[in-house]
C-alpha positions in Angstrom: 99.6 86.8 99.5 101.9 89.0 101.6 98.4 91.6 102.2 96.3 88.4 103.8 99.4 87.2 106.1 99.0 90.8 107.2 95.2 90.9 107.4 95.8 87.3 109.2 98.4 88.8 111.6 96.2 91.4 113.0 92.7 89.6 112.7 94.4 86.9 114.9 96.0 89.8 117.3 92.5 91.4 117.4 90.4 88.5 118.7 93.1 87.3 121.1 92.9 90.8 122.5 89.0 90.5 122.6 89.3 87.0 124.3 92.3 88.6 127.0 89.2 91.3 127.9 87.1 88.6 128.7 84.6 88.9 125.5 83.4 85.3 124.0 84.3 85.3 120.4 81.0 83.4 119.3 79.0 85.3 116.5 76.6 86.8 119.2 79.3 88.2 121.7 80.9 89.7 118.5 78.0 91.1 117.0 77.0 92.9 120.1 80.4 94.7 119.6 78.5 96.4 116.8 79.7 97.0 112.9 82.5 100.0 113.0 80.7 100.7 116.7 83.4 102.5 119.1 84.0 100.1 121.9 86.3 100.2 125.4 87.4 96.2 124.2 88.3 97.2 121.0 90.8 99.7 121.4 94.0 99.2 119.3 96.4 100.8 121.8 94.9 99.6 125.4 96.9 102.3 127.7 95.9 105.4 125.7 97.8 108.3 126.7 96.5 111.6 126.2 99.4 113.0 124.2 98.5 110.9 121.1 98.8 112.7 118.1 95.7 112.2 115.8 97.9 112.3 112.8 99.4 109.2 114.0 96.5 107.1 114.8 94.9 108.9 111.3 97.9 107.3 109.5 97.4 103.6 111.4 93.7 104.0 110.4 94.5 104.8 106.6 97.7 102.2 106.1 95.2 98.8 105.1 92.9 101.8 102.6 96.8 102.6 101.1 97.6 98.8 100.5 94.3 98.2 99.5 94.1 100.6 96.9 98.0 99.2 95.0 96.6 95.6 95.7 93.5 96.5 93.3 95.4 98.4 90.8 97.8 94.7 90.4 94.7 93.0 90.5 92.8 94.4 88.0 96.1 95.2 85.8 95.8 91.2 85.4 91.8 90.9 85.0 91.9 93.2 82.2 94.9 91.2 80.5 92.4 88.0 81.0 89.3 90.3 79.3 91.1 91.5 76.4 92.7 88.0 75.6 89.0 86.8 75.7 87.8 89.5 73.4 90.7 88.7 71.3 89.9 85.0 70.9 86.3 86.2 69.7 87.6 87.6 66.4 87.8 83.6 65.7 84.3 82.7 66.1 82.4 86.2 65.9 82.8 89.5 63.6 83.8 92.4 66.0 85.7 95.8 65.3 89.3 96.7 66.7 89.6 97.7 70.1 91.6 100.9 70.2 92.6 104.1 72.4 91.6 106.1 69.6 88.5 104.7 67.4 87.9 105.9 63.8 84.8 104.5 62.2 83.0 101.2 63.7 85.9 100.6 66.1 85.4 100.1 69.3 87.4 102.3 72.4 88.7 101.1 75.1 86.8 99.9 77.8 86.3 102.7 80.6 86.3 100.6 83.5 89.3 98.3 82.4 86.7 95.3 81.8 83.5 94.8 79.8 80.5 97.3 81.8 79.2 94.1 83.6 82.2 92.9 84.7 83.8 96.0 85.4 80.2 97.4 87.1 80.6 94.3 89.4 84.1 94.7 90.7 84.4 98.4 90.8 81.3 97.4 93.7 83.1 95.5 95.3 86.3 97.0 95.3 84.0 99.8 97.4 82.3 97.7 99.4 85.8 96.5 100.3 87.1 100.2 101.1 84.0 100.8 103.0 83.8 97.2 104.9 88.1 98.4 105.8 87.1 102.0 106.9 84.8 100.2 109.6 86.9 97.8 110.4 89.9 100.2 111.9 89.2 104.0 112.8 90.2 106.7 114.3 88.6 107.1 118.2 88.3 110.4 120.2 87.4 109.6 123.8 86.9 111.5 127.3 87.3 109.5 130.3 85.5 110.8 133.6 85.5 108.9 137.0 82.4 107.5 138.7 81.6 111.2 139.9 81.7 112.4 136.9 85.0 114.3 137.3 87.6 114.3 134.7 90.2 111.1 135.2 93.7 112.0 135.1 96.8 110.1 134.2 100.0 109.9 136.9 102.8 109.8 135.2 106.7 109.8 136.0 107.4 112.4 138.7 103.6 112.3 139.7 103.0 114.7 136.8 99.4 115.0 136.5 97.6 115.1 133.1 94.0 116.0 132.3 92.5 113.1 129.9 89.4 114.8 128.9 90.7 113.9 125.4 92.2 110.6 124.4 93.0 109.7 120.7 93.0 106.4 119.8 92.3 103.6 117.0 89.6 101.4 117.3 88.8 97.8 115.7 85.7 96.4 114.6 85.7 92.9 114.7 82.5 92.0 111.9 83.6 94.1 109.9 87.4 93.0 109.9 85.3 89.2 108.9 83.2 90.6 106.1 86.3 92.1 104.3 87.7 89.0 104.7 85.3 87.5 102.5 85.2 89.8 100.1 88.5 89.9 99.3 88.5 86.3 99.2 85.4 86.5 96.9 88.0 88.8 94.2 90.9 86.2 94.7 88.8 83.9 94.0 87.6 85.3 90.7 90.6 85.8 89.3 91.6 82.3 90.4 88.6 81.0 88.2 89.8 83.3 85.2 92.9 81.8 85.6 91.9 78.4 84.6 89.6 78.9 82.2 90.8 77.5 78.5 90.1 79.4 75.1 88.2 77.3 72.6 89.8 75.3 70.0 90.6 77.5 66.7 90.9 80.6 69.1 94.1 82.8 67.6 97.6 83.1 69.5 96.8 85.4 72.9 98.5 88.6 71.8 97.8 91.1 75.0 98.6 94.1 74.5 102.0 93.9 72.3 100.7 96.4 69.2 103.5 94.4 66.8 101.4 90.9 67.2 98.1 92.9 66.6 99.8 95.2 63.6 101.3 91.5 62.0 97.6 89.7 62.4 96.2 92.9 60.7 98.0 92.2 57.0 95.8 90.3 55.2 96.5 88.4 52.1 93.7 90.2 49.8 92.9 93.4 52.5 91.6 96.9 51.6 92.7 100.4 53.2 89.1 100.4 55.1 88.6 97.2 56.4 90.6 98.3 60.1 87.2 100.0 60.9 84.9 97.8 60.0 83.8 94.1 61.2 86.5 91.6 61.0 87.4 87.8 61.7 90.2 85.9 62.3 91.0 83.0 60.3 92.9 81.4 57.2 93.9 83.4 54.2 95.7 83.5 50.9 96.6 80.1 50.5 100.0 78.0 51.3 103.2 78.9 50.6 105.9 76.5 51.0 103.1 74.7 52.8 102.8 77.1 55.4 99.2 79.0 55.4 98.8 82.3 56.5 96.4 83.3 59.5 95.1 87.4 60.0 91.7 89.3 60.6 90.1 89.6 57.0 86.9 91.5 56.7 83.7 90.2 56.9 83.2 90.7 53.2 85.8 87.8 52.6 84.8 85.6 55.3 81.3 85.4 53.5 82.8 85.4 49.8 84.8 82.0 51.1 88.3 84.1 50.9 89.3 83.2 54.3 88.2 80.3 57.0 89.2 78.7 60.0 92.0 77.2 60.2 92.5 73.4 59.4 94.2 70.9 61.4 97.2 68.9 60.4 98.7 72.1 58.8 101.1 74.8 59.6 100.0 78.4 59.9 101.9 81.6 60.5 101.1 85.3 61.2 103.6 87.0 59.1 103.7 87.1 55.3 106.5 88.5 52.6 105.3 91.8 51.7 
């Protein structure tokens, strides 16, 4: 939130400047401006002087890339959360092998791009397309300014001191592209929004994330075998009740199909952990 107020800010800075220079802010008189195009109107620091370090205005160029890159890093820190409690909930309804850092038989590793390939193919594109849609939208500008005569233009300064701007550095703005990163940003906000509310089915198991101790306790089956980590398993009801409380953990596919195990039945209590 605090990274669009920001974008807001300056996108509502930029087109009052434009609109104080006299340019109409229709989609023509802005597209005419060009995409990432170097333009006298568009200049981020209007009196340029020629003393301005290129460091500086490299920095102010490179500040929204900095942000943008921690913003992803939160942002897909949360859609890989959402992907692995999906995969997890699939255990109930599917056979599928553990998802681990370091996979031994059938198991599965950990997904390289922090999502499933589609999903992650998608994003890591647009997450480009969003560093490359910012790098046109503010840049770094080298000008030289002549007069009419095509003499150099100088600069008076305090104490008519004289100074030769054959070379002025600056940062320049792109309006179209400032819009189209807009909208793609918006476009991964909004996908994460719609993550956000989606419900697992009913009969899914309790979301677990990450915390290895809820994985290790749904990994204990009643009736298990020393191999069954790294093959296929399911999720579902096992072992019977005690003290009418069932017990619910991944079993291997082998019991599923024997009738050792099932999902879950309603109207009864069910618990993860067992007396060992």
């Amino acid at each position: 939130m605090f990274c669009f107020c920001l974008i807001a800010f300056f996108g509502a800075w930029g087109f009052i400047h434009l609109k104080s220079r006299g340019v109409g802010l229709d989609a023509s008189s802005l597209w005419k401006i060009g995409f990432g195009e170097v333009n006298q109107n568009t200049m981020i620091v209007p009196d340029s002087l020629p003393n301005n370090e290129i460091i500086t205005m490299a920095i102010v160029a490179n500040l929204p890339q900095v942000f943008l890159a921690l913003v992803y890093l939160l942002y897909m820190g949360i859609m890989t959360s959402m992907f692995l409690a999906a995969d997890w909930a699939n255990f109930a309804f599917k056979a599928q092998t553990l998802m681990v850092s370091s996979p031994t038989g059938k198991q599965r590793g950990t997904w390289l791009l922090g999502a499933p390939l589609g999903w992650g193919v998608a994003l890591l594109t647009l997450q480009t397309l969003l560093h490359w849609f910012v790098s046109q939208s503010i840049f770094v500008v080298k000008m030289q300014v002549y007069n009419k005569d095509g003499t150099p233009r100088v600069w008076t300064k305090a104490l008519d001191e004289y100074v030769d701007l054959t070379q002025i550095t600056n940062c320049g703005y792109s309006p179209i592209p400032i819009i189209v990163s807009t909208i793609t940003a918006g476009i991964l906000l909004l996908s994460s929004i719609i993550f956000l509310f989606r419900r697992f089915p009913a009969g899914a198991p309790p979301v677990v994330g990450t915390c290895s101790a809820a994985i290790s306790a749904s990994c204990h089956p009643v009736n298990g075998y020393e191999g069954m980590v790294g093959a296929d398993l399911r999720w579902g009801a096992n072992g019977g009740f005690a003290d009418g409380v069932g017990h619910c953990s991944l079993v291997s596919v082998e019991a599923w199909n024997m009738g050792q195990a099932g999902p879950p039945a309603d109207g009864f209590h069910y618990s993860g952990l067992r007396e060992r």
